[in-house]
Structures are given as structure tokens and as C-alpha cells.
N, CA, C and O atoms as a printed pandas DataFrame, in Angstrom:
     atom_number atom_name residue_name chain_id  residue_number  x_coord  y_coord  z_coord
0              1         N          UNK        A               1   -6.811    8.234   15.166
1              2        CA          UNK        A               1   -5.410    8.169   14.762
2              3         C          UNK        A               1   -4.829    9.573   14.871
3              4         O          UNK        A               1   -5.533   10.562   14.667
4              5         N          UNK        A               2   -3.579    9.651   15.184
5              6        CA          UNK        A               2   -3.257   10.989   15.790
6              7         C          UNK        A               2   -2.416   11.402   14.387
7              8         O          UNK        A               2   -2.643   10.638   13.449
8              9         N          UNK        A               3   -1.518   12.455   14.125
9             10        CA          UNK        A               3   -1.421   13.166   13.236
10            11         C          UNK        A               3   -0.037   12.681   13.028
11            12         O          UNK        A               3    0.509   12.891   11.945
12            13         N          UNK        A               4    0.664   11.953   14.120
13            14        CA          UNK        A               4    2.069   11.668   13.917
14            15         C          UNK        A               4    1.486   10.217   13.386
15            16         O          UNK        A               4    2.245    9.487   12.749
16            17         N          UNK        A               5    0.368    9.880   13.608
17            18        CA          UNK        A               5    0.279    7.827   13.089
18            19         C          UNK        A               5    0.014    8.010   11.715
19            20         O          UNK        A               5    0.340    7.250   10.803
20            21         N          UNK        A               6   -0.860    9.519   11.604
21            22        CA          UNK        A               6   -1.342    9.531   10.056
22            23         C          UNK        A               6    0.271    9.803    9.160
23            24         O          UNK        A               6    0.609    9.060    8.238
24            25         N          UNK        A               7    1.070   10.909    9.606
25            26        CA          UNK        A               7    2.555   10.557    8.765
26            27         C          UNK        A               7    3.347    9.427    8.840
27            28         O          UNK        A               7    4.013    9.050    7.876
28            29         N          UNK        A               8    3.330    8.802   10.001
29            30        CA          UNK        A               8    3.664    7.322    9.666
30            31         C          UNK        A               8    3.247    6.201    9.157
31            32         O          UNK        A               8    3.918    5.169    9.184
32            33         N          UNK        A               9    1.986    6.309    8.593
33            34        CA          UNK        A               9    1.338    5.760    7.528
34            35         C          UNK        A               9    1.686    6.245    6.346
35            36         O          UNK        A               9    2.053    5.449    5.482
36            37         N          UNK        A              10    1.651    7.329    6.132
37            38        CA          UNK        A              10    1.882    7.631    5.266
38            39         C          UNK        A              10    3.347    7.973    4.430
39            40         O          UNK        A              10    3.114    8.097    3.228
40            41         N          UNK        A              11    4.621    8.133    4.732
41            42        CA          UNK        A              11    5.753    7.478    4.619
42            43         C          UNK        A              11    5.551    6.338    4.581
43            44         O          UNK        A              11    5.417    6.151    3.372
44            45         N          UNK        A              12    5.376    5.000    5.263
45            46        CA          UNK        A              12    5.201    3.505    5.333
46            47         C          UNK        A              12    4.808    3.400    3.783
47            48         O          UNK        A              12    5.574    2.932    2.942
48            49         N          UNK        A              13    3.162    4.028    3.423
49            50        CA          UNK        A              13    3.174    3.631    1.956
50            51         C          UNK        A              13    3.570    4.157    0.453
51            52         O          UNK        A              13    3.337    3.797   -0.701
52            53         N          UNK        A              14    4.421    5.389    1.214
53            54        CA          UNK        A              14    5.500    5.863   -0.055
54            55         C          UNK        A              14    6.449    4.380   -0.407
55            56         O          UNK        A              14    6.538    3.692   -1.423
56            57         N          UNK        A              15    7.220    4.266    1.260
57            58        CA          UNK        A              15    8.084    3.050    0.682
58            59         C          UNK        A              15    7.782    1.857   -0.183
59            60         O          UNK        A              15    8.493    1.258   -0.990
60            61         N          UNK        A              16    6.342    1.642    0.261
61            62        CA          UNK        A              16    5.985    0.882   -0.126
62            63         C          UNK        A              16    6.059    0.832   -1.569
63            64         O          UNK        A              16    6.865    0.241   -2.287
64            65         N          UNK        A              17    4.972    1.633   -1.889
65            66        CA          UNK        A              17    5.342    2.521   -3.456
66            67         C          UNK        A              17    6.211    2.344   -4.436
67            68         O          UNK        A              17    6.128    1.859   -5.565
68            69         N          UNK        A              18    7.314    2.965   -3.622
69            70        CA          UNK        A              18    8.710    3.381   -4.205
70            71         C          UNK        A              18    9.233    1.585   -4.495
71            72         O          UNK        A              18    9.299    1.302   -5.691
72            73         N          UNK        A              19    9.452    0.866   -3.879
73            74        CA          UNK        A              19    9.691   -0.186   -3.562
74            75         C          UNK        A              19    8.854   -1.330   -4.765
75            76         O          UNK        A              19    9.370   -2.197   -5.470
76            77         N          UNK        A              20    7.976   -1.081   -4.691
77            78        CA          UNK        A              20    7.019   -2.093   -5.854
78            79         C          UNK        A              20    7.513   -1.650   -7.189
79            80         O          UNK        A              20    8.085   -2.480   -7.894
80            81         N          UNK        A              21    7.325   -0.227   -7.677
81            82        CA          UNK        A              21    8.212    0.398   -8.349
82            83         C          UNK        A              21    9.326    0.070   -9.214
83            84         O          UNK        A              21    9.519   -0.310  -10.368
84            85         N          UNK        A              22   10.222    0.492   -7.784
85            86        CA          UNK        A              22   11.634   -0.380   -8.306
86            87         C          UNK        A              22   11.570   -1.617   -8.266
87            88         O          UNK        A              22   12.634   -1.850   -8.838
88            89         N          UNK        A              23   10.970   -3.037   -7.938
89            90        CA          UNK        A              23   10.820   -4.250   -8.572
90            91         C          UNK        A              23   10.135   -4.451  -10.153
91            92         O          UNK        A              23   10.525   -5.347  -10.902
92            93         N          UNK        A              24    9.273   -3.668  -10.454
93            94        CA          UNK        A              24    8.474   -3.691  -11.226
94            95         C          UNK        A              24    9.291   -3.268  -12.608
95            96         O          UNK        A              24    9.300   -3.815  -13.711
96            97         N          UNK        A              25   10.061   -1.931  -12.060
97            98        CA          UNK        A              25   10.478   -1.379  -13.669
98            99         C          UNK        A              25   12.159   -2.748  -13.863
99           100         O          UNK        A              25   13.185   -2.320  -14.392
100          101         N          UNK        A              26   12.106   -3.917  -13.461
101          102        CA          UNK        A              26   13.225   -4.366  -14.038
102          103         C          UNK        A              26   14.448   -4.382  -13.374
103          104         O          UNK        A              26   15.407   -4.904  -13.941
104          105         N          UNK        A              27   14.566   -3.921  -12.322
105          106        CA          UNK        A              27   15.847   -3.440  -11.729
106          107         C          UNK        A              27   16.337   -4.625  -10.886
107          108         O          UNK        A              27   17.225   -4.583  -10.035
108          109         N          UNK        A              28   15.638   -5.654  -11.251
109          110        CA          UNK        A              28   16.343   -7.140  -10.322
110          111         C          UNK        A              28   17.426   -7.923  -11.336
111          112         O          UNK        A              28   17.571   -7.842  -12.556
112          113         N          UNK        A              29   18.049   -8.628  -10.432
113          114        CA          UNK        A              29   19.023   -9.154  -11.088
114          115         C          UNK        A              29   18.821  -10.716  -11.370
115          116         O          UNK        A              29   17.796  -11.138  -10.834
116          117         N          UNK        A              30   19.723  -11.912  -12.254
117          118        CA          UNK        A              30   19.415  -12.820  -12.334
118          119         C          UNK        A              30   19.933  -13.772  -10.989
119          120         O          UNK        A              30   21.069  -13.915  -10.536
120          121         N          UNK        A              31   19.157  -14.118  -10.726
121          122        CA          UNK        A              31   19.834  -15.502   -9.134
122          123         C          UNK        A              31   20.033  -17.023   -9.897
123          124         O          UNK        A              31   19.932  -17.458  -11.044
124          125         N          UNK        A              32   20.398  -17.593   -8.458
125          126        CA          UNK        A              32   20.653  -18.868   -9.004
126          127         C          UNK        A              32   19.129  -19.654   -9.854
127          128         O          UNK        A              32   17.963  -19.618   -9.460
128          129         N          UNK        A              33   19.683  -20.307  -11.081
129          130        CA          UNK        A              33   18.277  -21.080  -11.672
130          131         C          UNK        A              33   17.928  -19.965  -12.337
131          132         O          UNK        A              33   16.702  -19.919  -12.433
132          133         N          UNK        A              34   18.562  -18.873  -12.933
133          134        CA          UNK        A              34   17.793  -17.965  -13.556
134          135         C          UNK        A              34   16.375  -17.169  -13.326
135          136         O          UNK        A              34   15.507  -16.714  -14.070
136          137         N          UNK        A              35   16.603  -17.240  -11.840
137          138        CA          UNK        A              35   15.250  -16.526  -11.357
138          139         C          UNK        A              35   15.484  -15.208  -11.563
139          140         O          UNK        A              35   16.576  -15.161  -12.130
140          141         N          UNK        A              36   14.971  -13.873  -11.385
141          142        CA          UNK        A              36   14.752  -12.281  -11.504
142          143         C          UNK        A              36   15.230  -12.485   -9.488
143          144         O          UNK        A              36   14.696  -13.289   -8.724
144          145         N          UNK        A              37   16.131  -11.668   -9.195
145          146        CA          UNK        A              37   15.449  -11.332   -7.737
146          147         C          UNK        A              37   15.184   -9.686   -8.219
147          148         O          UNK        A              37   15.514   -8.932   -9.135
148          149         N          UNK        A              38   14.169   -9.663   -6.667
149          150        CA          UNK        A              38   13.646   -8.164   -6.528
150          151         C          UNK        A              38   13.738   -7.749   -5.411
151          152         O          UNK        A              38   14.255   -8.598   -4.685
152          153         N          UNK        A              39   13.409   -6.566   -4.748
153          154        CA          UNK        A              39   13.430   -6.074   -3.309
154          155         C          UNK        A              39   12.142   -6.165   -3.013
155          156         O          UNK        A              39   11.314   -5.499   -3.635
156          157         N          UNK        A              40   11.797   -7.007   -2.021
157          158        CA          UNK        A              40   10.360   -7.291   -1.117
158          159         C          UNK        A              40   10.067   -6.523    0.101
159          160         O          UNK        A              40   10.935   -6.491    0.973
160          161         N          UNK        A              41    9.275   -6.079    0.225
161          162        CA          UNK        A              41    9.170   -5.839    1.349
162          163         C          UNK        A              41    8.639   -6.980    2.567
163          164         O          UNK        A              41    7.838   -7.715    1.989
164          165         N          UNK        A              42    8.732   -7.278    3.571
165          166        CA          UNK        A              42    8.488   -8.489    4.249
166          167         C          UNK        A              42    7.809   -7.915    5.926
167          168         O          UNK        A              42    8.427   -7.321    6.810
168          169         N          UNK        A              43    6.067   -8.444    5.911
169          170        CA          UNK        A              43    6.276   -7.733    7.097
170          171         C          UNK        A              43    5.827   -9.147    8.067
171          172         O          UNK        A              43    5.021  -10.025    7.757
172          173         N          UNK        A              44    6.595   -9.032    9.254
173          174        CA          UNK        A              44    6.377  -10.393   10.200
174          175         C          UNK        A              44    5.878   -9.836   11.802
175          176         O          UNK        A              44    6.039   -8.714   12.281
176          177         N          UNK        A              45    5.349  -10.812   12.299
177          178        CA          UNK        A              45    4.567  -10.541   13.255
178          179         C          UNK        A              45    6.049   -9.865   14.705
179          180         O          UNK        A              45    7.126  -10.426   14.905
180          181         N          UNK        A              46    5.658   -8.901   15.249
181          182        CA          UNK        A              46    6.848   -8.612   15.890
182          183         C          UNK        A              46    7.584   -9.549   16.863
183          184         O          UNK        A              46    7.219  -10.694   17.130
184          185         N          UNK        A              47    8.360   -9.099   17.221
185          186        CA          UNK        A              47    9.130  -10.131   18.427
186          187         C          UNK        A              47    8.978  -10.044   20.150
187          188         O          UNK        A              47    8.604   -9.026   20.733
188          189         N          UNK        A              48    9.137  -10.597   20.440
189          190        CA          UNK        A              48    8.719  -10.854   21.923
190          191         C          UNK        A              48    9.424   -9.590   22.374
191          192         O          UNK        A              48   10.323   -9.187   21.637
192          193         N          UNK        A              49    9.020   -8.579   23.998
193          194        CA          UNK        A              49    9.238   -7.544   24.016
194          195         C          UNK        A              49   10.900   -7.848   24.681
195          196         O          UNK        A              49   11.209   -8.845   25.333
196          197         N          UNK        A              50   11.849   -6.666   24.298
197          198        CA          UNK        A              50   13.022   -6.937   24.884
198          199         C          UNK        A              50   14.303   -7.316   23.827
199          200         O          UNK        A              50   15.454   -6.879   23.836
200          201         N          UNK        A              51   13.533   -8.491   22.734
201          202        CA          UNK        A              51   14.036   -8.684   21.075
202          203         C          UNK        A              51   14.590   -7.950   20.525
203          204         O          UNK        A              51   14.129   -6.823   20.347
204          205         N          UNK        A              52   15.826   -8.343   20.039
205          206        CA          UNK        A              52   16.273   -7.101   19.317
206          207         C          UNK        A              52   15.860   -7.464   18.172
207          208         O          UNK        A              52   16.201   -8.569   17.750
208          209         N          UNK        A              53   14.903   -6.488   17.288
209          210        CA          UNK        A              53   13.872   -6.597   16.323
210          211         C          UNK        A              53   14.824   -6.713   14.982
211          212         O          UNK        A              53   14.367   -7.523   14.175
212          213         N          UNK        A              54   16.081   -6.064   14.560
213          214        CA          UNK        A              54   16.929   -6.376   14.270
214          215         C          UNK        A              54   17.594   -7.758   13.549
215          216         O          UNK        A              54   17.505   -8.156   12.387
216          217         N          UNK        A              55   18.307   -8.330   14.738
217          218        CA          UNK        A              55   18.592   -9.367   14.998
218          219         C          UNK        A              55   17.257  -10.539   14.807
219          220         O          UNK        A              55   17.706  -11.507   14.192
220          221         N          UNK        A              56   16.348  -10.657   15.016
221          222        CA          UNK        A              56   14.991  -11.072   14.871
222          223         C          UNK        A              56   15.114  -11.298   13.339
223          224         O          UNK        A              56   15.448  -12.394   12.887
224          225         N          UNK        A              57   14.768   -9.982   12.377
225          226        CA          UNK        A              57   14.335  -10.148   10.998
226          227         C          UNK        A              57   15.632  -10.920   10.366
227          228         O          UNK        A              57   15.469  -11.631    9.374
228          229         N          UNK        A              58   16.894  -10.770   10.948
229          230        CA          UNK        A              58   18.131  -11.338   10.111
230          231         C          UNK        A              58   17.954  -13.094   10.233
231          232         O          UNK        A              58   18.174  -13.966    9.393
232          233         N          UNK        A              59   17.242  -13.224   12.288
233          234        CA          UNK        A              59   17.187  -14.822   11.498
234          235         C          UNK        A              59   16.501  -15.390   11.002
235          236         O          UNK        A              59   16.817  -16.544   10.715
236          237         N          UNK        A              60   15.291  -14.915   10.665
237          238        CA          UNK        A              60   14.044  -15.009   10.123
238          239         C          UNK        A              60   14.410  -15.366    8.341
239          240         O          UNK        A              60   13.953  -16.374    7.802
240          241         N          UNK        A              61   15.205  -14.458    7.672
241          242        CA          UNK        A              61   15.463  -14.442    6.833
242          243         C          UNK        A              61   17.041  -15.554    7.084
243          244         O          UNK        A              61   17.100  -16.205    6.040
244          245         N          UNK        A              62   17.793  -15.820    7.659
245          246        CA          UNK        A              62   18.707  -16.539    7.163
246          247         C          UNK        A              62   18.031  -18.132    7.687
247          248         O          UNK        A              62   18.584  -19.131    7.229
248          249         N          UNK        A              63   16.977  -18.293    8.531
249          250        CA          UNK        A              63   16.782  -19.864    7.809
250          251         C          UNK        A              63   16.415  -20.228    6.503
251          252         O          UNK        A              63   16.576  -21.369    6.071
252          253         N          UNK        A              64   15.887  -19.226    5.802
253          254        CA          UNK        A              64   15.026  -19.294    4.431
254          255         C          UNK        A              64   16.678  -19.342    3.224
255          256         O          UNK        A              64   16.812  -20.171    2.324
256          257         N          UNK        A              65   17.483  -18.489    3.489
257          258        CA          UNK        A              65   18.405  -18.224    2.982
258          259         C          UNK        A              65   19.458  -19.293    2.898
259          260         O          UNK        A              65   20.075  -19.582    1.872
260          261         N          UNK        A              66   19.621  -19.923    4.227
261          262        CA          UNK        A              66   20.368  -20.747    4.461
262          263         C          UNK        A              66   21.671  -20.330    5.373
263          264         O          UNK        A              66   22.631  -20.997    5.758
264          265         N          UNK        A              67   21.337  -19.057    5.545
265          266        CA          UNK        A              67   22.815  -18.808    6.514
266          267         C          UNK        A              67   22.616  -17.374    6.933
267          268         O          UNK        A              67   21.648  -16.699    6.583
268          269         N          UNK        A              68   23.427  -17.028    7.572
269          270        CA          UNK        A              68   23.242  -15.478    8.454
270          271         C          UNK        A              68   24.555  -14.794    7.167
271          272         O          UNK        A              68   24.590  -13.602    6.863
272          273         N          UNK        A              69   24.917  -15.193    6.946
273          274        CA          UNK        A              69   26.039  -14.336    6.036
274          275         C          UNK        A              69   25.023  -14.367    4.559
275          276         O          UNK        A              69   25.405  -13.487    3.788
276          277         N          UNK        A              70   24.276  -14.874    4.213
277          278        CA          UNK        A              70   23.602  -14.553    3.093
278          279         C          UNK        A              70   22.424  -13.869    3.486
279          280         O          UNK        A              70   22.014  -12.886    2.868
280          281         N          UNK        A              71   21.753  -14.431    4.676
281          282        CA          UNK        A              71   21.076  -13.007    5.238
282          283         C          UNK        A              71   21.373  -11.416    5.061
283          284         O          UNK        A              71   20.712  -10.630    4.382
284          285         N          UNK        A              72   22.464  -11.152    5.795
285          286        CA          UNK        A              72   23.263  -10.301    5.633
286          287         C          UNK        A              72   23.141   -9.492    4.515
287          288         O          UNK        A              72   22.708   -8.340    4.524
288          289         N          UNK        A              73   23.715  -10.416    3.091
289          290        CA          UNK        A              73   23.917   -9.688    1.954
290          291         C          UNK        A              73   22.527   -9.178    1.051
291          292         O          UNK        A              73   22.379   -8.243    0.265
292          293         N          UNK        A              74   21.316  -10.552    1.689
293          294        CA          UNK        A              74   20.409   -9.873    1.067
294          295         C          UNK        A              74   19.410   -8.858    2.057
295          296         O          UNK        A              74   18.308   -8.487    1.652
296          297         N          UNK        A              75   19.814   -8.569    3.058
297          298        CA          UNK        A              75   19.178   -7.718    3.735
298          299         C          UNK        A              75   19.297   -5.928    3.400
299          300         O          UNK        A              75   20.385   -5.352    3.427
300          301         N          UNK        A              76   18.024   -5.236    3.103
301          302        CA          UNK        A              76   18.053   -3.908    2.488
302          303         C          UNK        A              76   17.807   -3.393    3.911
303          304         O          UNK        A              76   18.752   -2.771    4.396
304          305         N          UNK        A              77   16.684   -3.541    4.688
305          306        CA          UNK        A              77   16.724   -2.576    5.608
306          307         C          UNK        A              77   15.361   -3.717    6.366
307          308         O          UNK        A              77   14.554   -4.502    5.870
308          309         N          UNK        A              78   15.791   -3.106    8.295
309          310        CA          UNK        A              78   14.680   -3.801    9.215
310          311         C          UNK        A              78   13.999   -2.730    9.588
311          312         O          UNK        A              78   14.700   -1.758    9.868
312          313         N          UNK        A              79   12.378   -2.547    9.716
313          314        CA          UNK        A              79   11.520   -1.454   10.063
314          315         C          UNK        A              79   11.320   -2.190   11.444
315          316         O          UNK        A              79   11.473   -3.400   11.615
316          317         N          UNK        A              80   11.124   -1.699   11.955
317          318        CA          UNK        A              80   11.311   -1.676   13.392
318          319         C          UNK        A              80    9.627   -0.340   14.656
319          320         O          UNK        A              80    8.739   -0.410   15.506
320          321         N          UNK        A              81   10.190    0.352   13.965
321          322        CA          UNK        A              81    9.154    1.907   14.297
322          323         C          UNK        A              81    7.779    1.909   14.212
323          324         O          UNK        A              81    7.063    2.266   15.148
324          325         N          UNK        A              82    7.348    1.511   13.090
325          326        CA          UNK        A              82    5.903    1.764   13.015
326          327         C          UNK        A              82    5.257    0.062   12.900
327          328         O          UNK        A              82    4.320   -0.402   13.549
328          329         N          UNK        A              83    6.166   -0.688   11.782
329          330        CA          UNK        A              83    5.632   -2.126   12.010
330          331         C          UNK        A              83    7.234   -3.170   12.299
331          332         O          UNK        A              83    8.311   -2.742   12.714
332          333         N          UNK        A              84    6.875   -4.632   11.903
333          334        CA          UNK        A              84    7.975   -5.182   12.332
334          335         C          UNK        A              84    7.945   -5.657   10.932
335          336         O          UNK        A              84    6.985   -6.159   10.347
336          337         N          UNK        A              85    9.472   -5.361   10.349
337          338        CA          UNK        A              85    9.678   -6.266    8.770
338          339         C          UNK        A              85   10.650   -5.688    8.103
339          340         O          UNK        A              85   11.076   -4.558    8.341
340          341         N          UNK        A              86   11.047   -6.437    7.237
341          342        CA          UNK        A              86   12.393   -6.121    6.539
342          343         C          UNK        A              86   12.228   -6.155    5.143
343          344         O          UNK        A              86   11.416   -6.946    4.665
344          345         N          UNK        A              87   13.020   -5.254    4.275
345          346        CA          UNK        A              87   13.187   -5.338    3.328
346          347         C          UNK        A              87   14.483   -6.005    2.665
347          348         O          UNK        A              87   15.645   -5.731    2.967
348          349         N          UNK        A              88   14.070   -6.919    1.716
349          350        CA          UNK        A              88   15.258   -7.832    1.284
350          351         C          UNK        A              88   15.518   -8.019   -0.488
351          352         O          UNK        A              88   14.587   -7.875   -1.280
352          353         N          UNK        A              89   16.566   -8.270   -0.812
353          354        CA          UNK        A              89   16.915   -8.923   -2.348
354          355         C          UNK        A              89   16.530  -10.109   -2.395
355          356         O          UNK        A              89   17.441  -10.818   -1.969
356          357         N          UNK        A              90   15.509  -10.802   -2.740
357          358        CA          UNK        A              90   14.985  -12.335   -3.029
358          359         C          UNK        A              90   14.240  -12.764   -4.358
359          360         O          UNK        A              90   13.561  -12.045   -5.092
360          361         N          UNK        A              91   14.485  -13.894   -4.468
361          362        CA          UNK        A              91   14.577  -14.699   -5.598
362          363         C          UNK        A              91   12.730  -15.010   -5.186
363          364         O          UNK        A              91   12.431  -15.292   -4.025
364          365         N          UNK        A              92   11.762  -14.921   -6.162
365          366        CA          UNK        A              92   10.641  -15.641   -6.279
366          367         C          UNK        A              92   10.086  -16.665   -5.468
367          368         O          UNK        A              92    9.062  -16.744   -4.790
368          369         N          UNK        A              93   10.810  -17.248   -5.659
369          370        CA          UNK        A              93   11.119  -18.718   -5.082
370          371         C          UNK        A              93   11.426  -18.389   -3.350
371          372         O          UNK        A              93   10.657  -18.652   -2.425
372          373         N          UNK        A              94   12.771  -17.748   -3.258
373          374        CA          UNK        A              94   12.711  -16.924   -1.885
374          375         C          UNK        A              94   11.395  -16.818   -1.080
375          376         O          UNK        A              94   10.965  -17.437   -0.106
376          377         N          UNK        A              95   10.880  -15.746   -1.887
377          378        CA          UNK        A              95    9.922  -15.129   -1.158
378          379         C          UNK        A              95    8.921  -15.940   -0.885
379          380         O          UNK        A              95    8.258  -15.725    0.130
380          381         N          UNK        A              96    8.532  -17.315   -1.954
381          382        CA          UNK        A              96    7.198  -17.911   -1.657
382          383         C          UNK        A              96    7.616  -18.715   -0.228
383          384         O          UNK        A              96    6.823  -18.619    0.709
384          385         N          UNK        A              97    8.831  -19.494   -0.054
385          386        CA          UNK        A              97    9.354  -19.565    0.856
386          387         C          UNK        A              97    8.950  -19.135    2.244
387          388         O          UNK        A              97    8.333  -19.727    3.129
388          389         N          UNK        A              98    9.567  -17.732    2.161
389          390        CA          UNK        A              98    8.956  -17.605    3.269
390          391         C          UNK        A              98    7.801  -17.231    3.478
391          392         O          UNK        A              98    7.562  -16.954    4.654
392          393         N          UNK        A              99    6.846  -17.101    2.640
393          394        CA          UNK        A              99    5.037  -17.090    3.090
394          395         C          UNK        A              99    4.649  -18.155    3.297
395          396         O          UNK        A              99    3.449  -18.305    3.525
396          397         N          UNK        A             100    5.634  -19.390    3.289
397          398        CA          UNK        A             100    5.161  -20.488    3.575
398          399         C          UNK        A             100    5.175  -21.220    4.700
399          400         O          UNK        A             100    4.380  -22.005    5.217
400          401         N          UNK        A             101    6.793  -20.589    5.122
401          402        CA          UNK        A             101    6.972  -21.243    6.366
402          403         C          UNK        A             101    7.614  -20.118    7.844
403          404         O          UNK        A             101    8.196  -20.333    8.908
404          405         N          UNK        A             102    7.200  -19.158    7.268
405          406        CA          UNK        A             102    7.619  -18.335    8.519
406          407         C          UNK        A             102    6.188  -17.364    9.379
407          408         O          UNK        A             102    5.037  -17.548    8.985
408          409         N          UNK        A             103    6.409  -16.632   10.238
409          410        CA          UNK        A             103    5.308  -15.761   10.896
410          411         C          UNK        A             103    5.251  -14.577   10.630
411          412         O          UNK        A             103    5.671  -13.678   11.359
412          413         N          UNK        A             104    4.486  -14.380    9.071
413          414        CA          UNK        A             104    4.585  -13.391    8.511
414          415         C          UNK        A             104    3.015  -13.246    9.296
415          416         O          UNK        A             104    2.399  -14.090    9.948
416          417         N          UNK        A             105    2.642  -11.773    8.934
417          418        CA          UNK        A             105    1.381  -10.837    9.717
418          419         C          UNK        A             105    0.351  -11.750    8.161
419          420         O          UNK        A             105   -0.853  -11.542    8.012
């Protein structure tokens, strides 16, 4: 592993970190049904070459969601660089969701 893969590992699991973190200390809000949402990190198998990786994680997340405009709102950020996956605002329920029915890694 070369010295630029070892800092990109290593950023990757700050976010990570940082991210569990801020779900953990409380900082989610109530969703529909009184669930907690939190920020997930989500990592999915990448997209065919040419994909805009982008565009990819938004529809990934708006079949689960139910729409590209709620995609949208719960979308925090798409990693793209080192792996393929997005970080999102989701409800519990959300998230089991999609470990259930999408092509997560």
C-alpha cells in the first residue's frame, strides 16, 4: 500500500469516526413514526465504468426513500475517490431497508 492509500485510509476512518460520533451523541432528529434519524454512512458496490457515481448513489437512495427530491434532502455527501457510498439522514427503518434490498459491499 503506497503512502497516498495509507492517508486515504486513513481520513476514510476519521470520517468514519467523526460520523458514528455524531449519531451516537444524540444529534438525530425525530422522523416519521417517531423514529431517531441519524447520519449513516452507506457504502455500495461501485457503478459500472463511465457512471456518474453521483447520480448512481442519489438513485440508490431515492428508491428506498421514495423519490429523488427526498433523496436529495436526505443526502449528506457521495464518496466517490477512494470507495463508492454516500452519506445520508435516515430513519432506522431507512437504513435496514436498504441492507436489505440494495447492492451494498
Amino acid at each position: 500500500m503506497s503512502t497516498r492509500q495509507h492517508a486515504a485510509a486513513a481520513a476514510f476512518l476519521l470520517v468514519v469516526l467523526f460520523m458514528a460520533s455524531t449519531a451516537a451523541g444524540g444529534g438525530g432528529r425525530e422522523g416519521k413514526h417517531g423514529q431517531t434519524s441519524g447520519v449513516y454512512m452507506v457504502m455500495v458496490k461501485p457503478p459500472a465504468q463511465g457512471v456518474d457515481c453521483d447520480a448512481y448513489h442519489l438513485h440508490i437512495l431515492a428508491a428506498v426513500l421514495g423519490s429523488e427530491e427526498r433523496a436529495k434532502k436526505a443526502m449528506v455527501y457521495s464518496y466517490t475517490t477512494v470507495v463508492s457510498g454516500f452519506a445520508a439522514k435516515l430513519t432506522p427503518a431507512q437504513l435496514a431497508a436498504l441492507q436489505s434490498e440494495l447492492p451494498l459491499l
